[in-house]
C-alpha positions as semicolon CSV with decimal commas, in nm:
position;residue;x (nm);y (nm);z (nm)
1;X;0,000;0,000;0,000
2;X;0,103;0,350;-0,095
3;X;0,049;0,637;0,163
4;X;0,136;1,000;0,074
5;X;0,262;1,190;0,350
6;X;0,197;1,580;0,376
7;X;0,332;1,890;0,574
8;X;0,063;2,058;0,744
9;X;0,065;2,431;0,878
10;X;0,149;2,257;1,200
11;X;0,525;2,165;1,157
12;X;0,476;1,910;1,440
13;X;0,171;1,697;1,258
14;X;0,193;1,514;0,918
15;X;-0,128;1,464;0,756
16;X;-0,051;1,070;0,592
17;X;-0,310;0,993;0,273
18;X;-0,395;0,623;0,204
19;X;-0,557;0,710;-0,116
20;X;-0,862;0,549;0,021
21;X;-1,165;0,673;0,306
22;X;-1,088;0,652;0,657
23;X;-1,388;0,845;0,797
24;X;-1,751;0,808;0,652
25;X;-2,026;1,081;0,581
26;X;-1,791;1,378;0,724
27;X;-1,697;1,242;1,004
28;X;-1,371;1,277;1,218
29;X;-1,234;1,133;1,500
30;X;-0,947;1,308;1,738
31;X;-0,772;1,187;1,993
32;X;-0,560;1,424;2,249
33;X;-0,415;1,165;2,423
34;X;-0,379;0,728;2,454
35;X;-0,599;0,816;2,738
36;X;-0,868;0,929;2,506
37;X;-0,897;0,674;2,284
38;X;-1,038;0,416;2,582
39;X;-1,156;0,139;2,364
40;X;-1,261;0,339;2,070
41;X;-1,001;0,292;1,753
42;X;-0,746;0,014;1,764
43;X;-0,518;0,190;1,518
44;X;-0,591;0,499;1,746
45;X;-0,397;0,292;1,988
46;X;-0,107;0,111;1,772
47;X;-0,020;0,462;1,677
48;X;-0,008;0,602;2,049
49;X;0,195;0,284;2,140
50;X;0,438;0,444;1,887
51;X;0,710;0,672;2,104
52;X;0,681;1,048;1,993
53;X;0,322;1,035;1,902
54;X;0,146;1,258;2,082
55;X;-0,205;1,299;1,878
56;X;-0,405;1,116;1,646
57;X;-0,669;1,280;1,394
58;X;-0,909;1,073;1,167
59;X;-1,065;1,232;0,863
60;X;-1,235;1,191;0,567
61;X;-0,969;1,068;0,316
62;X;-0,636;1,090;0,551
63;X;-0,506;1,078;0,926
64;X;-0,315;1,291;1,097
65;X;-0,039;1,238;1,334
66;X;0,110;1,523;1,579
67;X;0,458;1,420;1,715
68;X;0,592;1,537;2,058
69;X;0,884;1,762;2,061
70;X;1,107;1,515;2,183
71;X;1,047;1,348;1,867
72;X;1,193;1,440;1,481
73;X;0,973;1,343;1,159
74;X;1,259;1,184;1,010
75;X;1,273;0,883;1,304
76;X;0,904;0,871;1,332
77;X;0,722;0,892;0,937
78;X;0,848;0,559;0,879
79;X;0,715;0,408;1,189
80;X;0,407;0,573;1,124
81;X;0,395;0,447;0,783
82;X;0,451;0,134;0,878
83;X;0,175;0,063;1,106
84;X;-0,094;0,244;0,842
85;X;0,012;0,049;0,589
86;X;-0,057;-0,292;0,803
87;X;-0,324;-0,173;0,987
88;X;-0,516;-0,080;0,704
89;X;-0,444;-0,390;0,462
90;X;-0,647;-0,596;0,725
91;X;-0,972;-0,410;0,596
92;X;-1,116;-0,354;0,981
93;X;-1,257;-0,010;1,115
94;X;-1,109;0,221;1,230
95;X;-1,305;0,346;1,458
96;X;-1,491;0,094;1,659
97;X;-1,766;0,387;1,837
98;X;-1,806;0,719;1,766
99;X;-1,871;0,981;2,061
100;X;-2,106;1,236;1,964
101;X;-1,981;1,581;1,978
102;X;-2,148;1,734;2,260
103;X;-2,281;2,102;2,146
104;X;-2,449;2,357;2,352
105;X;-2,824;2,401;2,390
106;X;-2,963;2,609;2,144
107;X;-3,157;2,916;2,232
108;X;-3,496;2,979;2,124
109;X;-3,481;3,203;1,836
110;X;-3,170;3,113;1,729
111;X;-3,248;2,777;1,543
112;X;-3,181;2,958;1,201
113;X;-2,872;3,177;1,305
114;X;-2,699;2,827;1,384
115;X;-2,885;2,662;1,077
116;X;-2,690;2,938;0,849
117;X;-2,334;2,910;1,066
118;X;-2,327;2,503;1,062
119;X;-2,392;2,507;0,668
120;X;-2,136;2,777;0,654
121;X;-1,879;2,582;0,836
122;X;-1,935;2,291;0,629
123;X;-1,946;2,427;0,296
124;X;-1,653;2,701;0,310
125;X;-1,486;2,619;0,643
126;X;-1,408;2,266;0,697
127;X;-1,307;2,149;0,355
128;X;-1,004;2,407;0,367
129;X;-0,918;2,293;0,703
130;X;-0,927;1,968;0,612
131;X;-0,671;2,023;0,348
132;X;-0,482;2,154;0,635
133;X;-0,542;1,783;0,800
134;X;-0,762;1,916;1,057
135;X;-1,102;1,981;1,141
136;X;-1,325;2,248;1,299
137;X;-1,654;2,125;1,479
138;X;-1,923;2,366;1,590
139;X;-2,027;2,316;1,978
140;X;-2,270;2,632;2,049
141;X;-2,383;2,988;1,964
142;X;-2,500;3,227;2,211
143;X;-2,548;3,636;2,239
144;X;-2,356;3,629;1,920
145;X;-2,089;3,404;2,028
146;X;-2,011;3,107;1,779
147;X;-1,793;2,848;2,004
148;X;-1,593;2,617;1,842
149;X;-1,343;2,324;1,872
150;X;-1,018;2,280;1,656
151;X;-0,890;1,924;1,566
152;X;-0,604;1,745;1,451
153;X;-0,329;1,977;1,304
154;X;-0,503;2,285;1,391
155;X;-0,488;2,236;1,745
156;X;-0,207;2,376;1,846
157;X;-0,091;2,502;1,529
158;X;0,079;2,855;1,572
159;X;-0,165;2,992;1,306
160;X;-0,487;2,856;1,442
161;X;-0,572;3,156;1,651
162;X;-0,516;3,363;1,328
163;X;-0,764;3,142;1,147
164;X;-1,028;3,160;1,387
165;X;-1,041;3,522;1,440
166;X;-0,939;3,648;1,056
167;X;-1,123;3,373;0,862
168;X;-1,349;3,224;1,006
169;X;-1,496;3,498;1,250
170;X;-1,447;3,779;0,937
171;X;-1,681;3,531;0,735
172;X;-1,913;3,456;1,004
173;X;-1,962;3,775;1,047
174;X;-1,992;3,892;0,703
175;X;-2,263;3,590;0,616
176;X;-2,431;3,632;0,972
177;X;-2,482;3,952;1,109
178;X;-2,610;3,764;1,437
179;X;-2,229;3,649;1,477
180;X;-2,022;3,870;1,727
181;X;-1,707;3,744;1,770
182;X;-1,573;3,307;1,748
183;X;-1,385;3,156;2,048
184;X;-1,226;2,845;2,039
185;X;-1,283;2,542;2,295
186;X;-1,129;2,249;2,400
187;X;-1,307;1,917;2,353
């Protein structure tokens, strides 16, 4: 099996493309830690068994894999490669449940603000990020205040702050007069 590896804006995740789907219907799958995984993704766990991996993202068409600092791209690609390539020959899931992302309550009134933001986000928002190897997942709105969460490469990526608040707050704003201002949560 071929993978292509790619940079991401993050210089300390590699976004690795199997050339076939990982994640179904849009959906992704991050994990922060081995601790988060509990159960949920064996390759999740052969990766984080790896030493120097320190995150794990699941997306459409690739995964992404932050390394620790400790650790240099150079000793850990191959490894990583490696266990893709074996993992995925053996045709099984890779994820074995799916948390649902848990997302604020939603106001009365505002069932058509967040209507318009979530197709925004999915339409113009998350496909660029994606090429980025990450996601961005919508968890509430309120007073004008679109909260969201930032997987795989772009959390923690020295631009992701920039993203939020130029791009994806400018548009928000511009496409949703409702929309204040975006702030960024952890899972």
């Amino acid at each position: 099996m071929f993978i292509e590896t790619e940079d991401t804006p993050n210089p300390a995740t590699l976004k690795f493309l199997p050339g076939r789907e990982i994640m179904a219907n849009g959906a992704t799958a991050d994990f922060i830690s081995p601790d988060s995984v509990a159960g949920r993704s064996r390759l999740a766990e052969l990766l984080f068994d790896l030493e120097g991996v320190a995150r794990v993202f699941f997306g459409n068409d690739f995964v992404a894999v932050t390394r620790s600092d400790a650790m240099q791209w150079d000793d850990l690609r191959p490894q990583v490669l490696s266990v893709l390539a074996d993992y995925l020959a053996t045709e099984q899931p890779v994820v074995e449940s799916d948390a649902q992302v848990v997302e604020d309550l939603i106001a009365p009134g505002d069932e058509e603000i967040v209507q318009q933001i979530k197709e925004l986000l999915d339409t113009r928002v998350r496909p660029a990020v994606a090429g980025d190897g990450g996601d961005i997942v919508f968890r509430g709105y309120r007073d004008g205040v679109v909260r969201l969460t930032m997987q795989g490469a772009c959390s923690g990526c020295p631009s992701s702050r920039a993203t939020l608040k130029h791009g994806v707050e400018n548009m928000l704003r511009h496409y949703v007069p409702e929309v204040v201002s975006v702030e960024q949560v952890e899972a």
